[in-house]
C-alpha positions as CSV (number, residue, x, y, z in Angstrom):
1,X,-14.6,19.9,-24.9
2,X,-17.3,18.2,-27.4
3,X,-18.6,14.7,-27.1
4,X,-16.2,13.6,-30.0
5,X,-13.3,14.8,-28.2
6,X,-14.7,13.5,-25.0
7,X,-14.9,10.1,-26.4
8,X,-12.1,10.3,-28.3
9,X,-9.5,10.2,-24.1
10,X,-8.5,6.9,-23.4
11,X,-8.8,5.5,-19.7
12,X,-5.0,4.9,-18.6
13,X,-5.2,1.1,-18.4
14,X,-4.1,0.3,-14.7
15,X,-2.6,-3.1,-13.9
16,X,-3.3,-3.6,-10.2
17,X,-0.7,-5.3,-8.4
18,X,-3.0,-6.7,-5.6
19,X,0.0,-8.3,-3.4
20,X,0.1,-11.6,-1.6
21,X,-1.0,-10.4,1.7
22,X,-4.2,-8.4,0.3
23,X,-5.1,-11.5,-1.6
24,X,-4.7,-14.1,1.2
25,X,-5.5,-12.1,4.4
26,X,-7.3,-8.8,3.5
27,X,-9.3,-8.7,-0.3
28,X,-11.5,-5.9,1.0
29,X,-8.2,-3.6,0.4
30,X,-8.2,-4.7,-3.3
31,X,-11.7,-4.4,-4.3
32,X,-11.2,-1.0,-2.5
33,X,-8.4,-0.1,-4.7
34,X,-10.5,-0.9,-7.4
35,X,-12.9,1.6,-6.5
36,X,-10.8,4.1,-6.0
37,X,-9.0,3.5,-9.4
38,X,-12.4,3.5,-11.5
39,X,-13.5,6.4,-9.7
40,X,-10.5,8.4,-10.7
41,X,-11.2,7.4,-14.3
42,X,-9.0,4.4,-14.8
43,X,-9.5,1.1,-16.8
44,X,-8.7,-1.4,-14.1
45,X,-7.1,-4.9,-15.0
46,X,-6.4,-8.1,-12.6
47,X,-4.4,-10.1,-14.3
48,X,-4.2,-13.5,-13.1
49,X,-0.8,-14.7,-13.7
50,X,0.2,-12.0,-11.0
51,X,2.7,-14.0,-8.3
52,X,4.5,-12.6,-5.4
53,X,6.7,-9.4,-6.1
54,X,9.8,-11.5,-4.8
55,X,11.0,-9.1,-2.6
56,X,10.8,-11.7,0.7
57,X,13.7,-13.7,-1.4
58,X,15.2,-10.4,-2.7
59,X,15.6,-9.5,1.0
60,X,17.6,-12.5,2.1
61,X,19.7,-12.2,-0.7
62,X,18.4,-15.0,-3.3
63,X,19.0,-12.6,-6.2
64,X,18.3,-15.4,-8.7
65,X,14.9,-16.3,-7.6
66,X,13.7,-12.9,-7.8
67,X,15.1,-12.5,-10.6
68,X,12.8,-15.3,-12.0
69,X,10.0,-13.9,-10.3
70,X,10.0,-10.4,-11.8
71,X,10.4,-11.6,-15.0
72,X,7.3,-13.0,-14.5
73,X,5.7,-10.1,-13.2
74,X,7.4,-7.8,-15.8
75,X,5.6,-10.3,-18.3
76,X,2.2,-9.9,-17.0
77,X,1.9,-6.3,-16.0
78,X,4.2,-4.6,-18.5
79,X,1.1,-4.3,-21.3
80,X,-0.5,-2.0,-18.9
81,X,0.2,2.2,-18.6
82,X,0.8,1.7,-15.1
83,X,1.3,-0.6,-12.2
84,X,-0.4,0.3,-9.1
85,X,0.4,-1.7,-5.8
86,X,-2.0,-0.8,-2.4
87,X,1.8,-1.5,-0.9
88,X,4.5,1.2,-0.5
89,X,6.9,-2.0,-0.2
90,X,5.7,-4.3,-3.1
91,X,6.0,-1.0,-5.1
92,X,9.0,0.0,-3.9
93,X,10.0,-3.3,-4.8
94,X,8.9,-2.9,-8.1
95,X,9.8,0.5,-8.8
96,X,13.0,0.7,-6.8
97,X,14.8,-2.7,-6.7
98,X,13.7,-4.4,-9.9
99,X,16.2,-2.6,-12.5
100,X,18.8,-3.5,-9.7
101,X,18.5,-7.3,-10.8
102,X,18.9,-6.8,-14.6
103,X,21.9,-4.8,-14.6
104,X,23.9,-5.3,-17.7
105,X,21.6,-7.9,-19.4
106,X,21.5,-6.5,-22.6
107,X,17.8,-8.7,-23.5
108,X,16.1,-7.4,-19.8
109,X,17.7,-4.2,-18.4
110,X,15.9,-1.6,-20.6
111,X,12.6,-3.7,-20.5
112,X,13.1,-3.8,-16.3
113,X,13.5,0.1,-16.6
114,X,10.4,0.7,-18.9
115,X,8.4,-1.0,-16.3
116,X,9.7,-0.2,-13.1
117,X,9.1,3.5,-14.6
118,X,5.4,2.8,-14.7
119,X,4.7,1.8,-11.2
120,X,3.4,3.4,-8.2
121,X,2.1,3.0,-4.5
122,X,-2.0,3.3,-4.6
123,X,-2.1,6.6,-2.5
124,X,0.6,8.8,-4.0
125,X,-1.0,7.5,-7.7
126,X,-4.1,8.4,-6.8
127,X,-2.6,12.4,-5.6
128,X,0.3,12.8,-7.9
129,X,-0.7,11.4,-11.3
130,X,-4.7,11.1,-11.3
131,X,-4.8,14.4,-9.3
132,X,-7.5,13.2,-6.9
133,X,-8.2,15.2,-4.0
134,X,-11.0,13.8,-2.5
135,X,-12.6,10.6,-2.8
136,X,-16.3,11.7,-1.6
137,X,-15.9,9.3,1.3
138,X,-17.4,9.9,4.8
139,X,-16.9,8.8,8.1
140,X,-17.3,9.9,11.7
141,X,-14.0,9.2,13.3
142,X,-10.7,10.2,15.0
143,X,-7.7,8.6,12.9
144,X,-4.0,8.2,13.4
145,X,-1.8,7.3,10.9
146,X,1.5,5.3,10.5
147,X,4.0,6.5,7.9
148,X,5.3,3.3,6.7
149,X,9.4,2.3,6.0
150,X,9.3,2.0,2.3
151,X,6.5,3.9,1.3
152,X,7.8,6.8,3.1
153,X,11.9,6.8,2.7
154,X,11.9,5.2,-0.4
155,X,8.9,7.0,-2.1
156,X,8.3,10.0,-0.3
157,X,4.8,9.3,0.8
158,X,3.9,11.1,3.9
159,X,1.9,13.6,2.8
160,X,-0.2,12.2,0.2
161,X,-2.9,9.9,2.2
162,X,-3.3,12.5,5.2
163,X,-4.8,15.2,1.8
164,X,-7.4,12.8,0.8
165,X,-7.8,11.5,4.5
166,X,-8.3,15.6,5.0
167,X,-11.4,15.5,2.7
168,X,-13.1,13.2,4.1
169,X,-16.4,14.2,5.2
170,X,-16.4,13.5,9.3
171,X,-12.6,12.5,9.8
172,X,-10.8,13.8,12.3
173,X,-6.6,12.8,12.3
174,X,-4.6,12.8,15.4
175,X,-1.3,12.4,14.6
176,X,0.7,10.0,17.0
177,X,4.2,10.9,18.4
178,X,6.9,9.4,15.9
179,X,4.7,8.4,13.1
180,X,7.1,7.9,10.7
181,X,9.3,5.5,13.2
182,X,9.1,1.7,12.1
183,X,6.3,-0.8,13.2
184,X,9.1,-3.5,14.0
185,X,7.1,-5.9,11.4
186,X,9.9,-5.4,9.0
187,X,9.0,-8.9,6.7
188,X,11.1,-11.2,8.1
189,X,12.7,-9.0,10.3
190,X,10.2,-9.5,13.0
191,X,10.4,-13.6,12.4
192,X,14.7,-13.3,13.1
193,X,14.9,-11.0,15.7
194,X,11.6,-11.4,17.5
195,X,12.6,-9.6,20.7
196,X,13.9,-6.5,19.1
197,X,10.5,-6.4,16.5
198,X,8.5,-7.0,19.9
199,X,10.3,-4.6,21.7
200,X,9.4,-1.8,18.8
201,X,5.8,-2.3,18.0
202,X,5.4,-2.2,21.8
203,X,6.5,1.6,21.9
204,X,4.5,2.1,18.5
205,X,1.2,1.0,20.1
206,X,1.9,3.0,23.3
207,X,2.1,6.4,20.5
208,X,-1.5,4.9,18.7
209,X,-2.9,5.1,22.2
210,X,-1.6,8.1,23.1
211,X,-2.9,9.7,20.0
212,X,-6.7,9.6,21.4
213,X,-7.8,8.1,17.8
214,X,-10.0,5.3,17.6
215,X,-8.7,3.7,14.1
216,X,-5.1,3.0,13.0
217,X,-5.0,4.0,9.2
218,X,-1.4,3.1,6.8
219,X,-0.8,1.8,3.5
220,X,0.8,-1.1,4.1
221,X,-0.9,-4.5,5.1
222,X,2.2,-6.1,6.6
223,X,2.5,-3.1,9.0
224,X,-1.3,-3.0,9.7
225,X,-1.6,-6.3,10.7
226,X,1.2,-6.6,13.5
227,X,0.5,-3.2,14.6
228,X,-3.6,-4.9,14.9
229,X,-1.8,-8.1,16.3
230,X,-0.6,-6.5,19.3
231,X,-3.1,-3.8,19.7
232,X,-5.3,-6.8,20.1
233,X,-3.5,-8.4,22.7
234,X,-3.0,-5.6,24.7
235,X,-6.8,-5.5,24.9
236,X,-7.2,-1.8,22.9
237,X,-10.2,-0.6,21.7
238,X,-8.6,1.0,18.5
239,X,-9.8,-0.5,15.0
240,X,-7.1,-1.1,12.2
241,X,-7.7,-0.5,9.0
242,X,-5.9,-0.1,5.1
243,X,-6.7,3.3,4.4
244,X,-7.9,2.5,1.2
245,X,-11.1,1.0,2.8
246,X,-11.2,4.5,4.5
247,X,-10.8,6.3,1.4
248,X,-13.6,4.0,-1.0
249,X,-15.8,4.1,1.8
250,X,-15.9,0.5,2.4
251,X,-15.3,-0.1,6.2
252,X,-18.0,-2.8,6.7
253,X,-15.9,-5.4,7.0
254,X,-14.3,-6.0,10.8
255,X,-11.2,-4.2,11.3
256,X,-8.2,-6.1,10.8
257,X,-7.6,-8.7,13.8
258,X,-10.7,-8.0,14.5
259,X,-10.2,-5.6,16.9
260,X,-12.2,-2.9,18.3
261,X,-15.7,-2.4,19.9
């Protein structure tokens, strides 16, 4: 290829969805994103405006509140090539769910589909349509990972973030016995039936011990953090972490719920 022709390939322009639990609990996992995005050769955008993806009201069956919602984020993101979300459920939301709501409207339902087309989860982005297969990250330990509800059943991600994690210089993955079974955190799931969520995350943390790994890796923040939250109270020694930290290489930051060593 010459230099004219090299010049001449446009980054994809990538809107990153950054999520309201990455922005008020965990912003390490989007400047990681970011990283990971540039590195891969994207033009990365932020745009302000960005809300919630509305799938907490979508959930409980306020259709006409997410409705408003997407709109809005349909309006802010939709200039981009793509939508990336470090979230299999904020993705699945928006990839999944949000042509659901426009059905028949004749102003919104092709410009839902458009859009919804153009979004993905971070990981399978990176894998499937960037081709990445390794990062250049490094780091000396034994991971586990948890396959989490949407991103795996609605997206098929399961095999995507154990290639990169494969390829990264020092990493050793253990899996843990019924990975792909949920964390109990569920959104509000875990707030309504608090005995039953308790009663799952219990058995989950029993497989992370089990596993022998030191860190907890998955792509879901919601997950992470009540799989930390009990891990924590249980007193274990195992680190939680977004596996996009894992992947840019930024893991100075405490593990989430600060535990760990």
């Amino acid at each position: 290829m010459t230099s004219s022709e090299t010049k001449s390939v446009r980054q994809p322009r990538v809107g990153l969805f950054a999520t309201c639990l990455v922005d008020l609990f965990r912003p390490s996992v989007g400047f990681a994103s970011v990283k990971l995005l540039q590195d891969a050769g994207c033009e990365v955008h932020v745009p302000v405006a960005q809300t919630c993806c509305g799938q907490p009201a979508y959930n409980t069956g306020d259709r006409a509140d997410t409705r408003e919602i997407a709109e809005q984020v349909i309006e802010a993101f939709e200039e981009f090539d793509f939508i990336v979300a470090p979230s299999g459920s904020c993705a699945s939301m928006l990839r999944k769910h949000y042509p659901c709501l426009f059905e028949g409207d004749t102003a919104w339902e092709e410009r839902a589909k458009a859009f919804s087309a153009k979004c993905h989860e971070l990981i399978s982005f990176l894998t499937d349509v960037m081709m990445v297969r390794d990062t250049g990250a490094a780091l000396n330990a034994r991971i586990t990972y948890h396959d989490s509800c949407s991103g795996l059943r609605e997206l098929n991600i399961s095999e995507q973030p154990r290639k990169l994690l494969g390829n990264v210089s020092g990493l050793e993955i253990k899996e843990m016995t019924d990975s792909h079974v949920c964390c109990g955190f569920g959104g509000t799931f875990c707030v309504k039936y608090s005995e039953i969520s308790n009663a799952i995350v219990t058995k989950k943390v029993g497989n992370i011990d089990a596993s022998g790994a030191d860190m907890l890796l998955a792509g879901d923040l919601g997950c992470l953090m009540n799989m930390a939250g009990k891990l924590k109270r249980q007193g274990s020694d195992v680190e939680v972490r977004h596996v996009a930290e894992v992947l840019a290489g930024m893991t100075s930051q405490a593990p989430i719920a600060g535990s760990g060593k």
